[in-house]
N, C-alpha and C positions, 0 to 999 in steps of 0.2 A: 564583395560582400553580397551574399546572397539575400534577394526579395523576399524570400520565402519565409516568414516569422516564424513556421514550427518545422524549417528544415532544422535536423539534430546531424549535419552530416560531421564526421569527427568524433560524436562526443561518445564518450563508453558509460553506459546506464546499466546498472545494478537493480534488477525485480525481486524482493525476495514475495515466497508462496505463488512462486509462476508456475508452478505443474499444470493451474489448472483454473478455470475459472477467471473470476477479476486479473488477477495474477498475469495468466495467461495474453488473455486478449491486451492489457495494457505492454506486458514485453512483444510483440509481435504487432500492434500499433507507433511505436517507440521505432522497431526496427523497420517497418514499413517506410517513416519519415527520415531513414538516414542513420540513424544509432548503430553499437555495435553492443548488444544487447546481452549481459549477463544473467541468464536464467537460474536463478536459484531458487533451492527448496530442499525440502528435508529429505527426498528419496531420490537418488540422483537419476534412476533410472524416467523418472517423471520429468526431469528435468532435460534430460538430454533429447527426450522423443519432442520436447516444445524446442528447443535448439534447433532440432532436427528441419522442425514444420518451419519456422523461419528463415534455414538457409535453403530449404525446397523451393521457399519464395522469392528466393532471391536479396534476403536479407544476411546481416552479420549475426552471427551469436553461437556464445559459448554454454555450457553447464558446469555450473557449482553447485554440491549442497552444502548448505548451511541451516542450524537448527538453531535459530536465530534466541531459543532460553539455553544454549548453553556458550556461555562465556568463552568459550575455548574456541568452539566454533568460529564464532565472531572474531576473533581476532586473527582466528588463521586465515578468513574468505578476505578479508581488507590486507594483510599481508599477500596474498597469492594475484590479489588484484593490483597491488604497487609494484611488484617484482615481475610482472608481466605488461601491465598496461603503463604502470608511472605517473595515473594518472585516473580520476573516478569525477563524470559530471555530471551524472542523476544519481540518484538516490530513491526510488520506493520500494519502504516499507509498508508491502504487504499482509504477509505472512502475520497468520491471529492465530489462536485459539478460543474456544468455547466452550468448554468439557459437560459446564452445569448446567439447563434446560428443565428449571423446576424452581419450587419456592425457594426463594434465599436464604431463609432462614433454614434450608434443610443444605445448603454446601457446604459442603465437607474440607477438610482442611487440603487437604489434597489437589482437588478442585482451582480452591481459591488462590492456592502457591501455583499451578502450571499456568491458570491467566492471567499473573500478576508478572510471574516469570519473561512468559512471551510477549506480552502484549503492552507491558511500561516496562520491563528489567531491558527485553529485547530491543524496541520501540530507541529507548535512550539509549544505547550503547552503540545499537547500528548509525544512528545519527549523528555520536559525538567522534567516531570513527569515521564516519564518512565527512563528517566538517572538517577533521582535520586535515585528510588529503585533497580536500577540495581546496581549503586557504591555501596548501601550498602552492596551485596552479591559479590560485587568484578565484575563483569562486567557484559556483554549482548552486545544482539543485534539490534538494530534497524535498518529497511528498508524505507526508504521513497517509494510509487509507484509517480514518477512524470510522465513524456512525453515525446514522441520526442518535441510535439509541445515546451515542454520546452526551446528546442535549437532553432529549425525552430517553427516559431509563426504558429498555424494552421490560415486557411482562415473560416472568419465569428466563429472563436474561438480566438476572443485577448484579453478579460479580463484573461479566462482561462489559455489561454499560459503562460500569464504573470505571473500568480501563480507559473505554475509548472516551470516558469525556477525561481522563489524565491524558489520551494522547490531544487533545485539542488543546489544552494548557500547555504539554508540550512543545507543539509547536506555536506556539506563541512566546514561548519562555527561548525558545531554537533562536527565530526568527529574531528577536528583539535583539540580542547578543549577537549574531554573526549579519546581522543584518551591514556594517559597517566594513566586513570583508566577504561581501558580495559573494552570499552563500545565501539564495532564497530558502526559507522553508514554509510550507505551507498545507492544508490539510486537503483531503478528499473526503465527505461524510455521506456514502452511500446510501440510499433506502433500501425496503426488500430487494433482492436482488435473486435471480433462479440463479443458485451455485448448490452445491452440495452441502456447502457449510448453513446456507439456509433454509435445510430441506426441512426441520423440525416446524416450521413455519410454512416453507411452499408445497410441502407431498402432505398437508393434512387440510381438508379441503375447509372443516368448522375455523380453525385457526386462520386459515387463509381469506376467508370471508369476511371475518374481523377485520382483519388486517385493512384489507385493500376501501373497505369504510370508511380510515381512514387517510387516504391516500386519492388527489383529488384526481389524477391521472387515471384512475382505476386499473391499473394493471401492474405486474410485476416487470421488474427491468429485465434485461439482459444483459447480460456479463459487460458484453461490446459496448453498452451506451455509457458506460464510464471512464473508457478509455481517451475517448474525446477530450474531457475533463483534464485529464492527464497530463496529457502530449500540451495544452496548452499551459498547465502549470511548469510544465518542464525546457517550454521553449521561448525564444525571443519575444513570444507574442505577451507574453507575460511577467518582462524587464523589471517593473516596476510594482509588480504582486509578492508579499510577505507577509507571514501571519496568518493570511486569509482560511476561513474554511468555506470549502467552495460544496454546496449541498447539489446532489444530483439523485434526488430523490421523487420527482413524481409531483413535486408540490405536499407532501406531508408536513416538514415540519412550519407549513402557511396557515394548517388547519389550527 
């Protein structure tokens, strides 16, 4: 048995929204430690160039996409994952949406069905899929990434927020249930973070000054300093962690 609490060697981990970003860095941290890493996302060709960067490194990984709102998707990436591997023992769900970036009261219905869709319709299917082939093999791990905004509602982000604080109940409602056939679940609630999803926020310099006001770190993360976080919800070092949301935000929500 190996010393090493966050070796993953053996185990096959599922990233969805790995093209790029959080995504990214957390599948190619994963495989760094051992994993044999399934990079998924909605454009496969995104997906297979981060495939690509991981077995450059000397790591294992494949590409899937999967459009983790639509139902079909999903059923087929966790089929094409049993019929090949046999077998699934991480689980993050990445992969959000954010369409709306404005008063709340002006989201459109349109809007409000693509965030709901991916981000709780998506959220709970990938996970009650992934719990299943995981009991078969006797456990696993699942990561939800939610938000601070989950707790504190971000500004001109309220459909949004409103998801990620249902993925936090989420995994609480996961965790409490499968917690007895050792299937951890557990969340990640990221702060600002420089991705592209949070450019509305980091490329407008008044909003970003806001921002980091309240943030006692004063700076904005990087992709890479949440992968940390990850790899230890995902590994041995973290046996006895369920439910948890683990904040990796800068000290914001301390303010």
């Amino acid at each position: 048995m190996s010393t090493n609490l966050f070796d993953l060697s053996g185990k096959v981990a599922l990233v969805t929204g790995a093209s790029r970003g959080i995504g990214e860095n957390i599948a190619r941290t994963l495989a760094d430690n051992g994993a044999h890493v399934i990079v998924s996302s909605r454009k496969i060709e995104g997906c297979e160039a981060v495939a690509q960067r991981i077995r450059d490194n000397g790591g294992s990984a494949e590409a899937i996409a999967c459009h983790i709102g639509e139902m079909d998707q999903i059923d087929a990436i966790f089929k094409a994952i049993e019929e090949k591997h046999g077998r699934l023992d991480i689980l993050v769900n990445n992969a959000a949406t954010n369409p709306h970036f404005g008063p709340i009261e002006s989201t459109d219905v349109s809007a409000f069905q693509k965030t709901v869709d991916v981000n709780i319709r998506g959220y709970f299917f990938m996970s009650a899929r992934g719990a299943t082939l995981m009991k078969k093999q006797g456990g696993g791990a699942i990561v939800n990434v939610a938000s601070v905004n989950g707790v504190i509602p971000g500004h001109f982000q309220g459909i949004y927020s409103i998801t990620k604080a249902a993925v936090i109940s989420m995994t609480k409602a996961f965790a409490k249930e499968l917690g007895a056939q050792n299937v951890r679940v557990n969340a990640l609630l990221p702060g600002l973070t420089d991705t592209k999803f949070a450019g509305a926020i980091t490329t407008n310099d008044s909003i970003k000054k806001q921002a980091l006001m309240h943030i006692p770190m004063n700076r904005v993360a990087d992709p890479s300093e949440m992968a940390g976080a990850v790899l230890y919800l995902v590994s041995g070092a973290s046996s006895y962690t369920t439910g948890t949301c683990l904040n990796v935000d800068g000290g914001y929500l301390t303010v």
